[in-house]
Backbone as a chain_set.jsonl record, in Angstrom:
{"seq": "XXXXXXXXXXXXXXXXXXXXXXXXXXXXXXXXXXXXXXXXXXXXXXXXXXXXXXXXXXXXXXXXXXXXXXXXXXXXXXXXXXXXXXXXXXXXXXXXXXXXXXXXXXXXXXXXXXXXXXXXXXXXXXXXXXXXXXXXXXXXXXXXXXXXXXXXXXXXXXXXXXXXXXXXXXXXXXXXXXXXXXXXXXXXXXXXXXXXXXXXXXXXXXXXXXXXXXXXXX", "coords": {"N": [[25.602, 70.263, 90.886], [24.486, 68.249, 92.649], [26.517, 67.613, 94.197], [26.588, 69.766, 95.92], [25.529, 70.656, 99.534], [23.769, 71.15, 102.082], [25.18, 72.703, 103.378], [26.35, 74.481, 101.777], [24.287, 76.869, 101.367], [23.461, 78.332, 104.117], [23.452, 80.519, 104.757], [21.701, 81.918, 103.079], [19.261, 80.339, 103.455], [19.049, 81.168, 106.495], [18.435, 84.139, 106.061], [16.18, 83.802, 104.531], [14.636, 82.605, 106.667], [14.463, 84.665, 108.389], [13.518, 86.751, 106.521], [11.044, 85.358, 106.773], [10.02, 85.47, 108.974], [9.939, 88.429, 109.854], [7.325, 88.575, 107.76], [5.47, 87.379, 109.046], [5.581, 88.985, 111.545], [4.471, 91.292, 110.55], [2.18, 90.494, 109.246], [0.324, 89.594, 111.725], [0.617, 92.027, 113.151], [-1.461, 93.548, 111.915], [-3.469, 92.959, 112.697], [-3.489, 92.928, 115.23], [-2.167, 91.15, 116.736], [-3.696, 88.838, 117.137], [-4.872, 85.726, 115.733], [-7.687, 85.129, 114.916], [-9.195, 87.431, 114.024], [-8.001, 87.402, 111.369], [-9.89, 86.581, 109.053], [-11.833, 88.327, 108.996], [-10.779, 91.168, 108.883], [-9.861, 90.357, 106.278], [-11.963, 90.738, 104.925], [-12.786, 93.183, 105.01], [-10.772, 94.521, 104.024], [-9.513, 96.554, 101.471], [-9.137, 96.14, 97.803], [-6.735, 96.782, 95.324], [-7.377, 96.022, 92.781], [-10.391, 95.218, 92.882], [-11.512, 97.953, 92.03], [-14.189, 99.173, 92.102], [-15.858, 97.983, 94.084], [-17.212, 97.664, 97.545], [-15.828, 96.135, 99.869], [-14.139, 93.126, 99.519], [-15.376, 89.935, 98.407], [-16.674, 87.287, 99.864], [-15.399, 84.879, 99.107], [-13.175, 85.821, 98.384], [-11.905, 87.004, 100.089], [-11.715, 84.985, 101.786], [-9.525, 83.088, 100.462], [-7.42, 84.95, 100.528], [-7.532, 84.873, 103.962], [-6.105, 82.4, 103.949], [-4.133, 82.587, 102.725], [-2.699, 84.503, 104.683], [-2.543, 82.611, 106.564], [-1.06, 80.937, 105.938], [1.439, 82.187, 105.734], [1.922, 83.002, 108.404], [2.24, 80.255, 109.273], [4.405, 79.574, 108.184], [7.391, 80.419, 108.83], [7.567, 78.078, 111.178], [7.105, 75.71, 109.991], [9.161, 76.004, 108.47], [11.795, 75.872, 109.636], [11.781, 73.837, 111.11], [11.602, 71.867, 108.923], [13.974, 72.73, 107.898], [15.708, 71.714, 110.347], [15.428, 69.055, 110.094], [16.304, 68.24, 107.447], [18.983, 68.97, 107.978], [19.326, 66.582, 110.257], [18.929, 64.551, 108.853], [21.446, 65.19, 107.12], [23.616, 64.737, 108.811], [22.948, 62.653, 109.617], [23.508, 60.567, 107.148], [26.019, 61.161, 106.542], [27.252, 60.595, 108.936], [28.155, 61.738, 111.471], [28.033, 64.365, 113.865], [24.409, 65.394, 115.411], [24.605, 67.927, 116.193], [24.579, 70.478, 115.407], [22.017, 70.407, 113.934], [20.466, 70.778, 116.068], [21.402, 73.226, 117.196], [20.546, 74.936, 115.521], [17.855, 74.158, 115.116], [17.104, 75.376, 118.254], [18.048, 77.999, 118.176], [16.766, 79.148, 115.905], [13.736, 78.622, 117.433], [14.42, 80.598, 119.788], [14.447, 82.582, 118.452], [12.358, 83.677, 116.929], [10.699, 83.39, 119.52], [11.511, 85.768, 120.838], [11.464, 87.63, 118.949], [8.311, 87.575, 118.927], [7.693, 88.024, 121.323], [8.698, 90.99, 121.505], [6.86, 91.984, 119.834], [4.199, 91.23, 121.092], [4.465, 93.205, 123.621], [4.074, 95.611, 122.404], [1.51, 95.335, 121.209], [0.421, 95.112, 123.534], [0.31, 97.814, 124.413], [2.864, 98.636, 125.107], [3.004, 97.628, 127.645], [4.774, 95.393, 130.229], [3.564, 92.215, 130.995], [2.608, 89.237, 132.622], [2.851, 86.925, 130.732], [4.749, 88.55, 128.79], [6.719, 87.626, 130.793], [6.969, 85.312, 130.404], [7.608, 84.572, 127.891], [10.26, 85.772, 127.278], [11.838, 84.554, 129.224], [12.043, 81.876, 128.224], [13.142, 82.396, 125.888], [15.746, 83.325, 126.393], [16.482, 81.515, 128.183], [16.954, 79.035, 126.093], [18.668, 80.12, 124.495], [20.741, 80.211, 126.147], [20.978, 77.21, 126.607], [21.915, 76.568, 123.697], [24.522, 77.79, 124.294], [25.441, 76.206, 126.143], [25.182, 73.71, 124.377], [27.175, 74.123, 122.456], [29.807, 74.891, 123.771], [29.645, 72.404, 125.983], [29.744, 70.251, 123.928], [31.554, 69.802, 122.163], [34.641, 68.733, 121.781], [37.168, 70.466, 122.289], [40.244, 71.951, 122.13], [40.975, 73.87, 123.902], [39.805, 75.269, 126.547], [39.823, 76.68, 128.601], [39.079, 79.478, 127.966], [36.132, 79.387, 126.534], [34.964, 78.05, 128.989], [35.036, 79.641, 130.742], [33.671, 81.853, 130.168], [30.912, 80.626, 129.983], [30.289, 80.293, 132.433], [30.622, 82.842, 133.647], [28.974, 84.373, 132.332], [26.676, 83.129, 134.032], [27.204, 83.88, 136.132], [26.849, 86.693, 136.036], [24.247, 87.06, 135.55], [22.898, 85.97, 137.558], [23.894, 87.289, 139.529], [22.985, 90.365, 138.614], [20.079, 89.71, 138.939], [19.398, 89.793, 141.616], [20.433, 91.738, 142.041], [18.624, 93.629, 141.183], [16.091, 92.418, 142.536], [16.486, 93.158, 144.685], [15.623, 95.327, 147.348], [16.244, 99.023, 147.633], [15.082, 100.747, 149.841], [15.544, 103.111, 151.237], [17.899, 104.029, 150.516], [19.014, 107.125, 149.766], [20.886, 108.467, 148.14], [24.324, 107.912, 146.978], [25.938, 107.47, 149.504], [24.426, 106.915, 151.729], [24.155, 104.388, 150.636], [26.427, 103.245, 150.957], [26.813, 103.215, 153.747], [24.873, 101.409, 154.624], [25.732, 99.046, 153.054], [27.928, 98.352, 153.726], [28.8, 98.806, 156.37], [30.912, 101.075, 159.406], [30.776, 100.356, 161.498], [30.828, 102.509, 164.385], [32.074, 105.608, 163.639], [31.848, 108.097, 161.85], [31.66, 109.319, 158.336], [33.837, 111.888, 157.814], [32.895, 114.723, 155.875], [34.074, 117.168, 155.82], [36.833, 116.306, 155.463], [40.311, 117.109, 154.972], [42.021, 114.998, 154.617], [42.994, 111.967, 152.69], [40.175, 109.68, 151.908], [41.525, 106.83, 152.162], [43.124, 106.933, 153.625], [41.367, 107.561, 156.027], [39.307, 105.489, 156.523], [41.142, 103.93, 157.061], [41.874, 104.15, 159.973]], "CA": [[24.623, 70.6, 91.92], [24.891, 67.059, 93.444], [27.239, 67.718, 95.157], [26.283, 70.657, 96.908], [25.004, 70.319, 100.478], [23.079, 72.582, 102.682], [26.324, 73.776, 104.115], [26.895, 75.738, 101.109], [23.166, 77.364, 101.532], [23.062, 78.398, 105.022], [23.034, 82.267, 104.754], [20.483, 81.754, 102.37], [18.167, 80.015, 104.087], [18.93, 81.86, 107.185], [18.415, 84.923, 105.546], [14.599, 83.412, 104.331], [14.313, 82.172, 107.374], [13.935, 85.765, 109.075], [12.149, 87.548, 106.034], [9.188, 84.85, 106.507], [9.364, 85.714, 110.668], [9.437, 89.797, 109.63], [6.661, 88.482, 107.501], [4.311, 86.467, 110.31], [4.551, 89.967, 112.507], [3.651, 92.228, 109.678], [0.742, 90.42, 109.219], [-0.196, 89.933, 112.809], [0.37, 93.215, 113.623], [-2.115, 93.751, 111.33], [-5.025, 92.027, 113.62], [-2.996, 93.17, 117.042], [-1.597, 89.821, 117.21], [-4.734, 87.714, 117.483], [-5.177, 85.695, 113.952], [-9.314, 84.9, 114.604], [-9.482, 88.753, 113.583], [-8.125, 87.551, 109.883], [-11.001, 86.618, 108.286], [-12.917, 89.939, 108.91], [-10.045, 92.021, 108.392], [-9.39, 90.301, 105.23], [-13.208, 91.057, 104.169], [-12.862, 94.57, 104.711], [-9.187, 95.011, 103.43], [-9.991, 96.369, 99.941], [-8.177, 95.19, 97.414], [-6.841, 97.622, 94.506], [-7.906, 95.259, 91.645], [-11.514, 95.638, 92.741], [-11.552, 99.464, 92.502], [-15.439, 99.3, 92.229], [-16.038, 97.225, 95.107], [-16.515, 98.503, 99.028], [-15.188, 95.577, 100.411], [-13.395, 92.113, 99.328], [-16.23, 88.856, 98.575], [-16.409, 86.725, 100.875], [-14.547, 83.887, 98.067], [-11.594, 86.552, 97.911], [-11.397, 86.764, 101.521], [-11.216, 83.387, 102.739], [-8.298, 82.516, 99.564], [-6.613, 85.851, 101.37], [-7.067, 84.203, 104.741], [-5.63, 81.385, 104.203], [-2.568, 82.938, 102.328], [-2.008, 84.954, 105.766], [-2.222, 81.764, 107.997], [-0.015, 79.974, 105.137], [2.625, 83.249, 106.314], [2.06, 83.352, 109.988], [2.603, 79.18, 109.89], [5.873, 79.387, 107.086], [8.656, 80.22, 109.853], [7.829, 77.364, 111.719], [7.329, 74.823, 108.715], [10.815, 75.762, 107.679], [12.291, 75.962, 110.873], [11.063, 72.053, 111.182], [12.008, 71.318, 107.505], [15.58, 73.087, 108.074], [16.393, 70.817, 111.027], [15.124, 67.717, 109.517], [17.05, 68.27, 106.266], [20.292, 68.599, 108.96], [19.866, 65.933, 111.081], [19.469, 63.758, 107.946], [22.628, 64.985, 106.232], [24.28, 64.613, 109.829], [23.296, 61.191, 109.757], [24.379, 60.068, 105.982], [27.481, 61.329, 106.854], [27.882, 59.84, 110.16], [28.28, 62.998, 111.85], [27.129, 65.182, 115.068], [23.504, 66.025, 114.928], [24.627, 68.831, 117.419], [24.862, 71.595, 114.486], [20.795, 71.174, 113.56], [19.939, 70.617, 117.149], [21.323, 74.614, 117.08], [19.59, 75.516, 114.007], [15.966, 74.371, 115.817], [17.233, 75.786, 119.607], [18.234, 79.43, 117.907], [15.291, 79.535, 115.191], [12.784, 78.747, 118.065], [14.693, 81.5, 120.303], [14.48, 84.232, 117.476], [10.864, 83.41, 117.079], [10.011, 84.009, 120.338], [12.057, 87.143, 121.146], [10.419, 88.61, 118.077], [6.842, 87.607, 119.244], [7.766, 88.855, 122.862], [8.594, 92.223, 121.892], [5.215, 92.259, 119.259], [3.242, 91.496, 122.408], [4.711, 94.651, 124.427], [3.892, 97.169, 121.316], [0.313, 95.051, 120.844], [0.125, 95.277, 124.282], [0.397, 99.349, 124.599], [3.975, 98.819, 126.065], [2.979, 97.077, 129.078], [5.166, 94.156, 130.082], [2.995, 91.654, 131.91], [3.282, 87.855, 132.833], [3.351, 86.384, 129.341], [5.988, 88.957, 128.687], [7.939, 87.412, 131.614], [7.378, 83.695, 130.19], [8.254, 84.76, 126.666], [11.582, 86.605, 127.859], [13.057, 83.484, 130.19], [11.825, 80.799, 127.352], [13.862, 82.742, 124.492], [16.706, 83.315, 127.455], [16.897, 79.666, 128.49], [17.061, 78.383, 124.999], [19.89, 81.306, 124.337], [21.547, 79.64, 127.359], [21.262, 76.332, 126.105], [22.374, 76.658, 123.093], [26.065, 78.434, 124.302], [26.139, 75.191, 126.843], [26.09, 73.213, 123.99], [28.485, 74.193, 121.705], [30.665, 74.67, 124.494], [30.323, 71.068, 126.19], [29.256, 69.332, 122.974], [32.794, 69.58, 121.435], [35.655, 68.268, 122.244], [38.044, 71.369, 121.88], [41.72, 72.221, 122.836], [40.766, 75.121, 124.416], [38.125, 74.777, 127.492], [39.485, 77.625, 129.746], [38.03, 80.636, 127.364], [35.077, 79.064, 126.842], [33.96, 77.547, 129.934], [34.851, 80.825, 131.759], [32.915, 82.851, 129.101], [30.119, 80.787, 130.176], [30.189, 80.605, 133.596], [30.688, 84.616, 134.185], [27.375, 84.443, 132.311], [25.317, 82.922, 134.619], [27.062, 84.867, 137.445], [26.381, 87.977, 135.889], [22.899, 86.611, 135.491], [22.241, 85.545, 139.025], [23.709, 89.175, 140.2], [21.81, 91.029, 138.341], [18.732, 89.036, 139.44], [20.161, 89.825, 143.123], [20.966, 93.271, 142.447], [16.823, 94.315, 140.98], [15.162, 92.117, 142.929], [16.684, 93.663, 146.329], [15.161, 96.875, 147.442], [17.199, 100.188, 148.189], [13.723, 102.179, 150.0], [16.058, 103.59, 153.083], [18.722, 104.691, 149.688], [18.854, 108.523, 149.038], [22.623, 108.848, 147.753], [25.557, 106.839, 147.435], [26.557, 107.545, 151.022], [23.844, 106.04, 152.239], [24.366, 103.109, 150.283], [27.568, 102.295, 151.316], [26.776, 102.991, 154.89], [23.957, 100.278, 154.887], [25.918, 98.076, 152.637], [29.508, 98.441, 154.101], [28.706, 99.731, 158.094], [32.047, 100.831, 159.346], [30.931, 100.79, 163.066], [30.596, 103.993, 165.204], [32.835, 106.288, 163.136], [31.291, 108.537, 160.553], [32.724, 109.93, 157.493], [34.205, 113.375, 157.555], [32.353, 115.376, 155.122], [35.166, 117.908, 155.395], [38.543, 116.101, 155.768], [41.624, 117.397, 154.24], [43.444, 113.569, 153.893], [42.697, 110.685, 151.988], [39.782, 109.039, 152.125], [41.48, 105.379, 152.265], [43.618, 107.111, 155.656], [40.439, 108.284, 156.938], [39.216, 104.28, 156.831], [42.291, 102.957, 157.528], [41.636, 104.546, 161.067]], "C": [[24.42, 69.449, 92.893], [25.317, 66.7, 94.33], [27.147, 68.647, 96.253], [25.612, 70.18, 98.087], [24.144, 71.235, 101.05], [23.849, 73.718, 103.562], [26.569, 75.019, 103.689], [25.385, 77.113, 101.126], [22.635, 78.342, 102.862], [22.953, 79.876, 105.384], [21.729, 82.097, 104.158], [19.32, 81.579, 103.154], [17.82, 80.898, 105.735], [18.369, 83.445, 106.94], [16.686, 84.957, 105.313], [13.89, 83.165, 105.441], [13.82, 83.767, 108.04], [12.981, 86.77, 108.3], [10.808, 86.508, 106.301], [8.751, 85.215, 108.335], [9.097, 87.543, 110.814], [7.686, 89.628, 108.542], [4.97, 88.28, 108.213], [4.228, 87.541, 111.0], [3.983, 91.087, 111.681], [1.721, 92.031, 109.629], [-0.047, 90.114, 110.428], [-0.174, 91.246, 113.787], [-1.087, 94.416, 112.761], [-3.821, 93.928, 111.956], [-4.731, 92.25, 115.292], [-2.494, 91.569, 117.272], [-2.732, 88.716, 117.465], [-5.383, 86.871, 115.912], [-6.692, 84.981, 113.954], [-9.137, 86.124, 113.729], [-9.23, 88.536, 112.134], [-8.899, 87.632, 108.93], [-11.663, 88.314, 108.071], [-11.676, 90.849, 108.629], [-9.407, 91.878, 106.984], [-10.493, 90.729, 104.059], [-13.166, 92.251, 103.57], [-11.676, 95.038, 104.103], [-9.566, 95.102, 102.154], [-9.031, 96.185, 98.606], [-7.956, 96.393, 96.076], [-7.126, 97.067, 93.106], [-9.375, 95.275, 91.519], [-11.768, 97.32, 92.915], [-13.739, 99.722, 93.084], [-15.929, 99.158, 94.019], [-16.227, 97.781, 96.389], [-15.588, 97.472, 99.772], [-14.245, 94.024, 99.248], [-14.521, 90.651, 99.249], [-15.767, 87.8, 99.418], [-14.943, 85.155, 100.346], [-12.915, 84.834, 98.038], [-11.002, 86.47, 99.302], [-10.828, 85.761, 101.803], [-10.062, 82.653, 101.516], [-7.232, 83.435, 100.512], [-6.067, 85.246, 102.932], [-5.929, 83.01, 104.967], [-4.185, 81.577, 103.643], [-2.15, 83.715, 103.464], [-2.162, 83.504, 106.766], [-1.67, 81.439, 107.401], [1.76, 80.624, 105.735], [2.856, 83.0, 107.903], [2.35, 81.533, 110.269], [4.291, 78.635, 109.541], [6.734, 79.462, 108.195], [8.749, 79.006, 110.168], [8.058, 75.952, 110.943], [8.599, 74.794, 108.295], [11.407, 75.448, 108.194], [12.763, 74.351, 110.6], [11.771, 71.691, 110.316], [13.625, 71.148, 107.727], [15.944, 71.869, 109.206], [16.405, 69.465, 110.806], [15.99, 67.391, 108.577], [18.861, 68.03, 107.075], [20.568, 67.308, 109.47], [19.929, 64.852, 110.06], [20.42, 63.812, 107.254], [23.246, 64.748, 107.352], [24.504, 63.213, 109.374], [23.593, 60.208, 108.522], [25.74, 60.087, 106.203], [27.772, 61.095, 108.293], [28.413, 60.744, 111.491], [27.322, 63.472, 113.035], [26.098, 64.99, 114.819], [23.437, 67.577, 115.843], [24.236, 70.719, 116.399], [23.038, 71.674, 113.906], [19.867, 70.982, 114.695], [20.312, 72.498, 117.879], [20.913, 75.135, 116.844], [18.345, 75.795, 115.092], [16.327, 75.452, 117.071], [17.6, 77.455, 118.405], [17.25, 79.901, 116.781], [14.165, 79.835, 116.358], [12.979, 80.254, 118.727], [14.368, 82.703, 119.405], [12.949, 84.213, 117.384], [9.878, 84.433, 118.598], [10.501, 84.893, 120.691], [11.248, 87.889, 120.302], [9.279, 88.925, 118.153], [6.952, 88.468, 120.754], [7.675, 90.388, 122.875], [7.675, 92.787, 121.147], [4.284, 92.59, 120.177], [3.313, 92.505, 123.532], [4.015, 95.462, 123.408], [2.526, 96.618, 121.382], [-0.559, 95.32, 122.261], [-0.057, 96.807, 125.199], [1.442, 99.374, 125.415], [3.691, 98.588, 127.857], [3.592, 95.37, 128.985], [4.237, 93.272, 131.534], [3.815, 90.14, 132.34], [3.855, 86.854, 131.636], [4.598, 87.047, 128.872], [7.564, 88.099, 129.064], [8.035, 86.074, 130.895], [8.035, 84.063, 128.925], [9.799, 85.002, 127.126], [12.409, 85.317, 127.881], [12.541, 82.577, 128.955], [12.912, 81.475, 126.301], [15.449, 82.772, 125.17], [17.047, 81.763, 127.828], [17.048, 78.742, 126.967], [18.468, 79.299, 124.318], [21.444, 80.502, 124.934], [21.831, 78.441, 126.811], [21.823, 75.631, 124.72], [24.026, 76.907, 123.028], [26.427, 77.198, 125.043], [26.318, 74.291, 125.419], [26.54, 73.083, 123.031], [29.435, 74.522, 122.516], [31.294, 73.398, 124.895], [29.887, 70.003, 124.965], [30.614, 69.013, 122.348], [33.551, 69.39, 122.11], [37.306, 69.164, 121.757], [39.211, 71.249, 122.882], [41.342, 72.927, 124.415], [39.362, 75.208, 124.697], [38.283, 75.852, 128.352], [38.907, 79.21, 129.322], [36.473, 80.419, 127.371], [34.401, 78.622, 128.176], [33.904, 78.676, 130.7], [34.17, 81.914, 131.221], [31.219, 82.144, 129.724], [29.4, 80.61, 131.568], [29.859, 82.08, 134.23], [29.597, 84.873, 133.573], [26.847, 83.753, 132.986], [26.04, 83.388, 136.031], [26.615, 85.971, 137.405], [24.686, 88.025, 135.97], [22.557, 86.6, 137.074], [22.773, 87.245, 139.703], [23.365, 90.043, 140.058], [20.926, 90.824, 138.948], [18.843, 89.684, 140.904], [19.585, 91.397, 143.091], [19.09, 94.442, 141.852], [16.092, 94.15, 141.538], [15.518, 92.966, 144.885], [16.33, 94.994, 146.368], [15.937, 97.843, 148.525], [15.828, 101.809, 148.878], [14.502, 103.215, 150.973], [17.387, 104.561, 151.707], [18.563, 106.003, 149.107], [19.85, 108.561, 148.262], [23.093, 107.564, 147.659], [26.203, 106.29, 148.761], [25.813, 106.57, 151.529], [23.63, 104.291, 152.2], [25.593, 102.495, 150.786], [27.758, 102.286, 152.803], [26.049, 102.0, 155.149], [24.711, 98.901, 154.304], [27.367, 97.421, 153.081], [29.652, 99.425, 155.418], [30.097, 99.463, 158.438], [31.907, 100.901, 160.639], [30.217, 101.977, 163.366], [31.126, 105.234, 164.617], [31.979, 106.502, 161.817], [32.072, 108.977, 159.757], [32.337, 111.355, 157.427], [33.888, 113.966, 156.467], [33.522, 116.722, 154.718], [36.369, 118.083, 155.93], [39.188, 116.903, 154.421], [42.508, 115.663, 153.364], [42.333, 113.287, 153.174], [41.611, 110.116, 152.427], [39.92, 107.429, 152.818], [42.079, 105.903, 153.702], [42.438, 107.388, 156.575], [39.496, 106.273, 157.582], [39.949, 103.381, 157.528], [42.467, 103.343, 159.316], [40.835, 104.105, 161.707]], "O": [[24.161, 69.786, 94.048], [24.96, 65.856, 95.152], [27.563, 68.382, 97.381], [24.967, 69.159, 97.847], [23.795, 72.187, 100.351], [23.572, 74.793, 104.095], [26.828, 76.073, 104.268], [25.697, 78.274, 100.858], [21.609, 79.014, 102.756], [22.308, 80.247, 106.364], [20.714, 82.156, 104.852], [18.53, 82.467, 103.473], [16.684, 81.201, 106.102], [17.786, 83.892, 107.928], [15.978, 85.859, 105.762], [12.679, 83.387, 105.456], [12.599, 83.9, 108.129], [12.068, 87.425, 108.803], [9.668, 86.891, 106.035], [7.626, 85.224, 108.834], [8.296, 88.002, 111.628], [6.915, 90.584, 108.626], [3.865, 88.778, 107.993], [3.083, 87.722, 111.414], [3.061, 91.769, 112.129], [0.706, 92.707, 109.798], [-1.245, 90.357, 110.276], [-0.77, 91.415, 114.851], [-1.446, 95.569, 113.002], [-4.805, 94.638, 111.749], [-5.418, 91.909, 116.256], [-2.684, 91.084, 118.388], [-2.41, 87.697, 118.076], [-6.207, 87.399, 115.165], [-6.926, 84.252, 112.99], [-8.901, 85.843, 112.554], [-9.939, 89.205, 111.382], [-8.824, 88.473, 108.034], [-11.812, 89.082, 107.121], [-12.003, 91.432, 107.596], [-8.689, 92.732, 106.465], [-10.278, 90.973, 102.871], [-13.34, 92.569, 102.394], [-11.74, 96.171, 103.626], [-9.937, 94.098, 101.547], [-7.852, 96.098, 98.95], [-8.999, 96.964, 95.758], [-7.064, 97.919, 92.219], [-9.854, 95.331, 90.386], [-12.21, 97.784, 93.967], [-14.262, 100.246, 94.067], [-16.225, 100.021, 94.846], [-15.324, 98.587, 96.612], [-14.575, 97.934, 100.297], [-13.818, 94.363, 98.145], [-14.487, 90.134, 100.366], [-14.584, 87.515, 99.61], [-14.008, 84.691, 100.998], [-11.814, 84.401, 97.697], [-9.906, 85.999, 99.605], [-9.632, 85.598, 102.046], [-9.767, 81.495, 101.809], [-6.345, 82.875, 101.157], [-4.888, 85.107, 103.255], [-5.152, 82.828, 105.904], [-3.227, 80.891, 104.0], [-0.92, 83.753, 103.433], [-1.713, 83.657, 107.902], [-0.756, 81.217, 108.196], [2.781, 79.997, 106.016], [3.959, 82.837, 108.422], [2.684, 81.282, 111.427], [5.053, 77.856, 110.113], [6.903, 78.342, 108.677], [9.743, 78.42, 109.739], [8.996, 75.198, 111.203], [9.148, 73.798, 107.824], [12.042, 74.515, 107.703], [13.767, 73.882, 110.064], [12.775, 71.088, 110.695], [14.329, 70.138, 107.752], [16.6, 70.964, 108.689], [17.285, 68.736, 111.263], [16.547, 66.299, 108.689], [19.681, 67.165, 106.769], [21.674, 66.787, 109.319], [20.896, 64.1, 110.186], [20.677, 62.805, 106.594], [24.123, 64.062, 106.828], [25.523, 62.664, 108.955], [23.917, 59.058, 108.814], [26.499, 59.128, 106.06], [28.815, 61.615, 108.691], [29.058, 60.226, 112.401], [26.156, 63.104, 113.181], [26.076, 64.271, 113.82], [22.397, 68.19, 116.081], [23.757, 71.758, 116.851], [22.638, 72.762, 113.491], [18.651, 70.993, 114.502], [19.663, 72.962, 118.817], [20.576, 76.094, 117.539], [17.946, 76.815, 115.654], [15.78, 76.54, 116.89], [16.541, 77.562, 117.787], [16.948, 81.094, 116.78], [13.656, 80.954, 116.418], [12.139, 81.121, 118.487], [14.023, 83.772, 119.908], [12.435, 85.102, 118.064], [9.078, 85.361, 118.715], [9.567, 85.365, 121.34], [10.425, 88.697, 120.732], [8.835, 90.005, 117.763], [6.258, 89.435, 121.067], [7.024, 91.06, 123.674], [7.389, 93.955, 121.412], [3.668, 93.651, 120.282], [2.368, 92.661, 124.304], [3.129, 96.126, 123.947], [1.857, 97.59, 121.732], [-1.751, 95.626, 122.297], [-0.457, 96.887, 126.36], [1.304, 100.001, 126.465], [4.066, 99.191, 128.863], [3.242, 94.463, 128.23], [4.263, 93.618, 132.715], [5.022, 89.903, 132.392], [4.914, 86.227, 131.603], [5.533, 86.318, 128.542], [8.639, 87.915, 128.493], [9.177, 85.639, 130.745], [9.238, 83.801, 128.93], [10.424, 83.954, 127.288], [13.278, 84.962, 127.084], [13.437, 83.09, 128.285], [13.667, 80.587, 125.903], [16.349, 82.264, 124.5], [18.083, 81.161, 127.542], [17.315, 77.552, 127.13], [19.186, 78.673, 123.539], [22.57, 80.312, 124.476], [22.994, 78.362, 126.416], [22.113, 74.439, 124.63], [24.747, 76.469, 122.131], [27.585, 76.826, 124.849], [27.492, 74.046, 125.142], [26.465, 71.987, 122.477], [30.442, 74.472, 121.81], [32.441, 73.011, 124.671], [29.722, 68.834, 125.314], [30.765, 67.843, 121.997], [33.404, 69.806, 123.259], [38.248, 68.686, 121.125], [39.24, 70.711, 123.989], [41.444, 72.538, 125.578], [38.334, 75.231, 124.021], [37.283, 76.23, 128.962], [38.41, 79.984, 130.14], [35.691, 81.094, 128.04], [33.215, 78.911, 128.334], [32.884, 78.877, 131.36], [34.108, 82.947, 131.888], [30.33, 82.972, 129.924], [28.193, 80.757, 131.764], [29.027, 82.34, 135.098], [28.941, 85.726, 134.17], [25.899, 83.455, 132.26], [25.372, 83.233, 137.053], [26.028, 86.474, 138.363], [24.045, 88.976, 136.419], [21.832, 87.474, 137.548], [22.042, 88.093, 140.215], [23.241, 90.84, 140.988], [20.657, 91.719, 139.749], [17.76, 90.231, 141.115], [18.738, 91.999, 143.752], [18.719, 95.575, 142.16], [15.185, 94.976, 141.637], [14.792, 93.139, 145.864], [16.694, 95.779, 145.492], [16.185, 97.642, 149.714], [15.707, 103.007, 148.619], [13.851, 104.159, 151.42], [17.719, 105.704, 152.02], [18.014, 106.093, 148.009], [19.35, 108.83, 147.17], [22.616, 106.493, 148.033], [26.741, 105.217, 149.034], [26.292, 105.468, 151.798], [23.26, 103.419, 152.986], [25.688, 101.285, 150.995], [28.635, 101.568, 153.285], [26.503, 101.399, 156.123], [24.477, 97.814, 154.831], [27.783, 96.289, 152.83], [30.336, 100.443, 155.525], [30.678, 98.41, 158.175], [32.821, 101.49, 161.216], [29.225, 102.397, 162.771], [30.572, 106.2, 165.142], [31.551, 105.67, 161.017], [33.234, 109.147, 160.127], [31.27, 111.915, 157.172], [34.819, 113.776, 155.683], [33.741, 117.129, 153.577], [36.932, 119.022, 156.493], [38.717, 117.175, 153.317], [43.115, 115.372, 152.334], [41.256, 113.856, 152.993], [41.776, 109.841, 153.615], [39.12, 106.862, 153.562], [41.661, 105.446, 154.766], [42.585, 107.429, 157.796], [39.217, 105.99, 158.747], [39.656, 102.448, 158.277], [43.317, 102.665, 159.894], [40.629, 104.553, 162.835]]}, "num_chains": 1, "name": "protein.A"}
């Protein structure tokens, strides 16, 4: 066992790592996402060991509380732990620390994607501004993560990767382009490609016989 590292572990813990973050929204979905509400919801939560009982004493409660903030704080405690435990075997062994500088950057990201789309459902499916910060924070850490294991290594082979992540952030920026621009004057297709591709004075024949591309090419 000595010998083992945390290399050989890393499903594992990954694996723990997401039942304790399915854990943290169970129980904040519990309270709508706000954890003041624990206490009192842990009063009244009745407990099937006291059958008698209407509610939960206030001594049962506040042990309860504190075992749901112990849940809703565990992800991040491990999270922490997990990268710590990395960057110290990194540095025994003389090694990157680039591999638990991933770990933290794609734990945090899963974190907040998961809380982001809690806060839509807690929120009655309305995406507001917090939405939008959640979103680009789990997105920019997504991002930064693919830069670097891309430029962090020193691989053979740079023209798959770097063009894998380039064509993501064009596709990114044209998207962005292509939602944020408004089509109010757009009924059809036609219309779109007359506003977006004006061919002059010359309209299109609605009922030619040729080719479309001869009817351009004119």
């Amino acid at each position: 066992m000595t010998e083992l590292g945390l290399d050989e572990f890393v499903i594992e813990l990954g694996i723990y790592f997401v039942a304790l973050v399915i854990c943290m929204l169970v129980i904040l979905h519990q309270v709508q996402g706000s954890p003041t509400h624990l206490g009192r919801y842990m009063l009244f939560r009745k407990l099937e060991i006291f059958p008698n009982a209407n509610r939960n004493s206030s001594r049962v409660a506040t042990m309860l509380q504190f075992s749901a903030y112990f849940y809703i704080t565990a992800p991040f405690l491990i999270l922490i732990g997990w990268f710590l435990l990395l960057a110290w075997d990194e540095y025994k062994e003389g090694a990157s620390a680039i591999p638990a500088f991933c770990t933290l950057i794609i734990g945090i990201s899963f974190i907040v994607f998961a809380l982001n789309i809690m806060f839509i459902i807690w929120n009655k499916y309305q995406f507001n501004v917090l939405n939008v910060i959640l979103q680009t924070v789990a997105i920019f850490l997504l991002t930064l993560y693919q830069c670097i294991v891309i430029f962090g290594y020193q691989n053979q082979e740079k023209f798959l990767p770097y063009s894998a992540i380039f064509l993501n952030f064009n596709v990114m920026f044209l998207a962005l382009a292509v939602f944020i621009d408004k089509y109010d004057g757009a009924k059809d297709i036609l219309s779109l490609m007359v506003k977006c591709f004006p061919m002059g004075q010359k309209a299109f024949d609605r009922n030619r016989d040729n080719n479309i591309q001869e009817e351009v090419e004119e």
